[in-house]
C-alpha positions in Angstrom: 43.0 -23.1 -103.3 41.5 -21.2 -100.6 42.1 -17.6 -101.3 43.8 -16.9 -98.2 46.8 -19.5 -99.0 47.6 -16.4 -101.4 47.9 -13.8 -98.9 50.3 -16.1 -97.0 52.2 -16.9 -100.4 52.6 -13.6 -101.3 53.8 -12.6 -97.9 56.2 -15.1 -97.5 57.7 -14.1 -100.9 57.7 -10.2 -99.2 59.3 -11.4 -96.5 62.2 -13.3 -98.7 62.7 -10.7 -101.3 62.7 -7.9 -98.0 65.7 -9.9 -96.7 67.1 -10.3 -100.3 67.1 -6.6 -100.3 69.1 -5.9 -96.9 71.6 -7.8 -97.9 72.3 -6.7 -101.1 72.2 -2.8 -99.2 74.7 -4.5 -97.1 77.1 -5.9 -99.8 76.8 -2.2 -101.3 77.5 -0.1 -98.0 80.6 -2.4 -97.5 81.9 -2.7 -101.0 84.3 0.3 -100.5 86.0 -1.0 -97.2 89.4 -1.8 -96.9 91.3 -3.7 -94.2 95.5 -4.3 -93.5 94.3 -8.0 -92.8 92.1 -10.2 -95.2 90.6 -12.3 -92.9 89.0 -9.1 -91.5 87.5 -7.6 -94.1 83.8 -7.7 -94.9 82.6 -10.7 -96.4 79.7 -10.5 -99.1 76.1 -11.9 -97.7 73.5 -13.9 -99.6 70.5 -15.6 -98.4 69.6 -19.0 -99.1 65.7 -19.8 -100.0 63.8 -22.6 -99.4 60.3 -23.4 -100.5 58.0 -23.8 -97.1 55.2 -25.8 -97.8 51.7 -24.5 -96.3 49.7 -27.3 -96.2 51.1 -31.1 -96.2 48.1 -32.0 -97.4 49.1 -30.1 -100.6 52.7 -30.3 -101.2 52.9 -28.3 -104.3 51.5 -25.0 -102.7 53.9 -22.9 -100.5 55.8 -20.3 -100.0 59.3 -19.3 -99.6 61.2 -18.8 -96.4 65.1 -17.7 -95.5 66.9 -20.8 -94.6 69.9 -19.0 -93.7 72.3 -15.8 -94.5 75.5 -17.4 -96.0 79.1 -15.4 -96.2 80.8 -15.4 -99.4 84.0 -17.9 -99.5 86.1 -15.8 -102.1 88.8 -14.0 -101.5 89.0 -10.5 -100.6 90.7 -8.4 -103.7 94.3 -7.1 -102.8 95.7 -4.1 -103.8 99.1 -2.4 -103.4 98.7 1.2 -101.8 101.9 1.5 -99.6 100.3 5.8 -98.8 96.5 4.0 -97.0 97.1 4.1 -93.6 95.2 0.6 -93.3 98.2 -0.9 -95.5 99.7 -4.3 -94.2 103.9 -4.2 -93.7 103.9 -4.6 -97.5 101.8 -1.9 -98.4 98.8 -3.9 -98.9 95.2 -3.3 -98.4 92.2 -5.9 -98.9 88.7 -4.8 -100.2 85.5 -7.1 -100.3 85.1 -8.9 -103.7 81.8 -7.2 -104.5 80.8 -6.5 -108.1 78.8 -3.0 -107.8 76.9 -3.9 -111.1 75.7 -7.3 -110.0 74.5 -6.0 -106.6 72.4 -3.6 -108.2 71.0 -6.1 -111.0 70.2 -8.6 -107.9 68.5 -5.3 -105.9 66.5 -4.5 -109.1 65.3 -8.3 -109.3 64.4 -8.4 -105.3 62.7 -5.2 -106.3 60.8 -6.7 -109.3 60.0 -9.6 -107.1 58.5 -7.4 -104.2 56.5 -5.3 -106.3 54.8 -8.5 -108.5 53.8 -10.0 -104.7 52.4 -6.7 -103.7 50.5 -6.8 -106.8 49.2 -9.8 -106.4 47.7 -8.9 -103.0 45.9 -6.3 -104.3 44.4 -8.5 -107.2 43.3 -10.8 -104.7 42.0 -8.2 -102.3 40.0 -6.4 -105.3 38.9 -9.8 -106.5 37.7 -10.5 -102.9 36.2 -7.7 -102.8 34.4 -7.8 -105.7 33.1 -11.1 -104.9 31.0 -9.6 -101.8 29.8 -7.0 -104.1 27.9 -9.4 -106.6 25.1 -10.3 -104.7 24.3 -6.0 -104.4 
């Protein structure tokens, strides 16, 4: 595999676990708001990957793209707090079903998975690099 394939791997995966990350920033910013109406509160984002091959010639080599950002289907968590000014006519308020903890375990994977394609630019740049330097 040419080694520039690996640059445009490891960029694509960048690029998809960058995404990953504003999402999951998203979910986290908007975890603590409450509406009077639940089909107005904040629905929890996640994006969908897809594997994009880079040459058809090669099918099994690619990398990863964002097909789309989908909005969570469950329903939004109600709770009874007749004193929140937001409170529906039966003292109701609606909060995002977002679980804190699994937001963060999903940021620390994106994370995880940023860092390793980061690292493996740099191990192809010094490899590339040290390449050019053997004829010295």
């Amino acid at each position: 595999m040419p080694s520039m394939k690996i640059f445009d791997i490891a960029g694509s995966g960048m690029a998809a676990q960058s995404v990953r990350l504003n999402t999951v920033a998203s979910n986290l910013a908007n975890a603590g708001n409450v509406s009077g109406d639940p089909n107005t509160v904040y629905k929890p984002v996640e994006p969908v990957f897809r594997t994009q091959p880079l040459d058809p010639a090669q099918p099994g080599i690619g990398g990863v793209r964002v097909m789309r950002i989908e909005q969570s289907q469950a329903e939004p968590l109600k709770r009874y707090e007749p004193g929140n000014p937001l409170a529906d006519e039966q003292g109701y308020v609606y909060a995002p079903d977002i679980d804190p903890v699994a937001q963060m375990v999903n940021m620390i994977s994106a994370s995880r998975a940023y860092q390793a394609d980061v690292e493996m630019l740099n191990t192809t740049k010094e490899l590339a690099l040290a390449t050019l330097n053997v004829g010295r």
